[in-house]
Every structure is written in structure tokens, then in C-alpha cells.
C-alpha positions in Angstrom: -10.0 -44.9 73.2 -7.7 -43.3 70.8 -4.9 -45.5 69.3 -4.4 -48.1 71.8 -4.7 -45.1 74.9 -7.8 -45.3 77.1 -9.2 -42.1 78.0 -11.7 -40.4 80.5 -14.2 -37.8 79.7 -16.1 -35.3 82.1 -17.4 -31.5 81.7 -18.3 -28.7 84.0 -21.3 -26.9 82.7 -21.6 -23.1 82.8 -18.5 -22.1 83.9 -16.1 -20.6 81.0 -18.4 -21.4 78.8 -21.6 -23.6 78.6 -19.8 -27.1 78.3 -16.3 -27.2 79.1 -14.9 -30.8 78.9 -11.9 -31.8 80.3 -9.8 -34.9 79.8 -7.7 -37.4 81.8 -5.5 -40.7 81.3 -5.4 -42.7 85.1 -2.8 -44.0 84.3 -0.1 -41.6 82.9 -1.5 -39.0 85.4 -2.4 -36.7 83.0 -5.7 -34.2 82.5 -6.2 -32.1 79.8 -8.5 -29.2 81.4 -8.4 -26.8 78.0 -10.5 -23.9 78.7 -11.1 -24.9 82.7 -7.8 -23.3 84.0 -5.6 -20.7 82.1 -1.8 -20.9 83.0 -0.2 -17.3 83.9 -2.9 -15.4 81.9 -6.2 -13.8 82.6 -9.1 -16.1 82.3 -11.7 -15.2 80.0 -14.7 -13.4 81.7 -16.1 -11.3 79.5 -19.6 -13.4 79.3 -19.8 -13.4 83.3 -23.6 -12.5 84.0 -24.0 -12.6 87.6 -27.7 -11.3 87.6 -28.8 -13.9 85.3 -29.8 -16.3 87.8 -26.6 -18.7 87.4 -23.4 -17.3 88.7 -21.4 -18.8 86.0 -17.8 -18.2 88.3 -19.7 -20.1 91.7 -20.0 -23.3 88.9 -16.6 -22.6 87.1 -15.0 -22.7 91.0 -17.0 -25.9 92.1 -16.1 -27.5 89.1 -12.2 -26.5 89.6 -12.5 -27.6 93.3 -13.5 -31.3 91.7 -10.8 -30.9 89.7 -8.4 -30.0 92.3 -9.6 -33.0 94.3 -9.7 -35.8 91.7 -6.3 -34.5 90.1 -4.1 -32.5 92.6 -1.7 -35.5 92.6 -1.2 -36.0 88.7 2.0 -35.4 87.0 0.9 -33.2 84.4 -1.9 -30.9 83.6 -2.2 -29.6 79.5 -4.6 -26.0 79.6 -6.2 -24.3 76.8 -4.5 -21.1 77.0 -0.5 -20.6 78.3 0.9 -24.5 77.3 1.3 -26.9 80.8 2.0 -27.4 84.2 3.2 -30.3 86.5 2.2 -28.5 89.9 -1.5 -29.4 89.3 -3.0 -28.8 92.4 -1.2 -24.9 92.4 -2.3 -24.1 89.3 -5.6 -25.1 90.1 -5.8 -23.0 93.5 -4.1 -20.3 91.5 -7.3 -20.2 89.1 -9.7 -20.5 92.4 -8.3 -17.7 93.9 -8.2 -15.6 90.4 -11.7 -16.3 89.9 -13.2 -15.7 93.4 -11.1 -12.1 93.6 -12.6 -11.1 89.8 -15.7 -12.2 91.4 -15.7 -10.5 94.6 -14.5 -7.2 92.6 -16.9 -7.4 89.9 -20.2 -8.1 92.2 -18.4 -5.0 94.3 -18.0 -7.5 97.6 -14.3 -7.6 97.6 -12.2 -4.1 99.0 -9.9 -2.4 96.3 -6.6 -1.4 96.8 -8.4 1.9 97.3 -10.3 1.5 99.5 -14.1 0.3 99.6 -15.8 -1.6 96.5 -16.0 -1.4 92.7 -19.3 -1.1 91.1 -18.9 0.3 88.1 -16.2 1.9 86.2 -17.3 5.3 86.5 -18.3 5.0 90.2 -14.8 3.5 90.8 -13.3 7.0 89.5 -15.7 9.1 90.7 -15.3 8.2 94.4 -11.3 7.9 94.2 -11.7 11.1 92.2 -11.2 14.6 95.0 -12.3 17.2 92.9 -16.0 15.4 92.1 -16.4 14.0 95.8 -15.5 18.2 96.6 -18.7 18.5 94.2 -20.8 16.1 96.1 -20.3 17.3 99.2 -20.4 20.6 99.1 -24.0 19.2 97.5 -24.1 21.1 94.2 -26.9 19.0 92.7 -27.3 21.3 89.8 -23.0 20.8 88.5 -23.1 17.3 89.6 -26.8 16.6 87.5 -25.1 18.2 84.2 -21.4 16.5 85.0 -23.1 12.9 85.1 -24.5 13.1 81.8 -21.1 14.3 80.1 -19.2 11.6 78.8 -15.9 11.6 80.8 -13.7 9.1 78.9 -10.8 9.5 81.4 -10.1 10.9 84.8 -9.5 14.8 84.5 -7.2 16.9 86.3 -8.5 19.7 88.3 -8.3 22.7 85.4 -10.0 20.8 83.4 -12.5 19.6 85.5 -13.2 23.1 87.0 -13.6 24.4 83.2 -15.9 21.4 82.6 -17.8 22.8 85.4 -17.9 26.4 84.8 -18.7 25.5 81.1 -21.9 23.5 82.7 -22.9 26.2 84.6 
């Protein structure tokens, strides 16, 4: 209870973060998610470790899909990042889909714009890169050896990657 206003407290655990609580008055229809669902802005995923054993985004989704459940039909949901929203149930599903898509391109099981999956930065330009997939197939192991242990800190164009290689050879 604060002041004279009765409120409910819950969490989802790993998710965002370790604990993230969430708020929510029955009977104004309001839910106070903080850190749970972003509004119009990326969430944050930089401490996603999906080889840990817990797949922090498979928790932070269930725990949204309760959330979208219990409070699709509120009037008003407060976030932690990016203010409010009174299309609760939306912004919600928005997150979900956000989340599953960072997932699916981060764990390489979702197709890129590209074509085929993302595992890594540098594999993600080397196989939308021509000149380097000219390289591998024309199998010179030798160039290719060398080239992968130079630090390439942007994608080249083909002068300088032919000058990288000749300078490797």
C-alpha cells in the first residue's frame, strides 16, 4: 500500500535482467512493467547468454506472454525506457516479436534479409562478401589462412582486398 492506493507486486526472473518486477493497480487498470517491455526502442540485450544453460529471452518472452494475458485489457501500461502506452496488449506483442526475431538472428535460426543466417559478425560479411567467397571457392587455403587472421575492421572493396591479398602472398 502506498498512500491510501493498494498495489500488486510480481517479477519475472532472468529475463532483462535477473529480477525484473513489475507493478499493477486492479483497479485503475494500470501496470507498471519498467524494464519488462521498452516502448519504440531497442531492448537491452547486451547480457543475452544463450549457451549458458538459461536462455534468458525464452524466460523474458514467457514472462511477457503472462503479462500479455493478465493485462492485455488495462488502460495503461508505464515502461522503463520510452514513457507509456494505452494499447497494452500491442506493445506487449510488439516486444514478443522484437525479442523472438533478436533471438532467432542471434542464435543464427532466423533468415537475414540476405539471405541464410547470421553467426557472427565477421561470417555475416564474409559470406555476403563476392570477392572473399571468389577466394574460397576457387579454394586458395593458403590467401584465405593469412586473410582470417588479419583484422578486417570493415568490409573492403575489391582494390583493396586484392592488395590485402597480394600483400599476404
Amino acid at each position: 500500500m502506498i498512500g491510501d492506493l493498494t498495489f500488486a507486486f510480481d517479477k519475472v526472473s532472468n529475463a532483462e535482467t535477473g529480477e525484473n518486477g513489475y507493478i499493477y493497480k486492479v483497479k485503475h487498470k494500470i501496470v507498471f512493467a519498467e524494464d519488462l517491455i521498452y516502448n519504440l526502442t531497442h531492448p537491452y540485450l547486451r547480457e543475452y547468454t544463450p549457451n549458458d544453460g538459461v536462455d534468458e529471452i525464452d524466460n523474458w518472452v514467457a514472462g511477457l506472454n503472462v503479462l500479455k494475458s493478465n493485462f492485455s485489457d488495462y488502460n495503461h501500461l508505464f515502461v522503463g525506457h520510452n514513457g507509456s502506452r494505452s494499447d497494452v496488449g500491442k506493445v506487449i506483442e510488439e516486444n514478443i516479436e522484437y525479442l523472438q526475431n533478436a533471438q532467432g538472428t542471434i542464435n543464427g535460426t532466423k533468415t537475414i534479409s540476405g539471405g541464410g543466417t547470421a553467426t557472427t559478425q565477421k561470417k555475416l560479411w564474409m559470406s555476403s562478401n563476392p570477392y572473399i567467397q571468389a577466394i574460397i571457392q576457387e579454394d586458395f587455403s593458403c590467401p584465405c589462412q593469412m586473410l582470417s587472421s588479419t583484422v578486417i575492421r570493415e568490409p573492403l572493396g575489391s582494390n583493396q582486398l586484392l592488395n590485402l591479398i597480394k600483400f599476404k602472398l
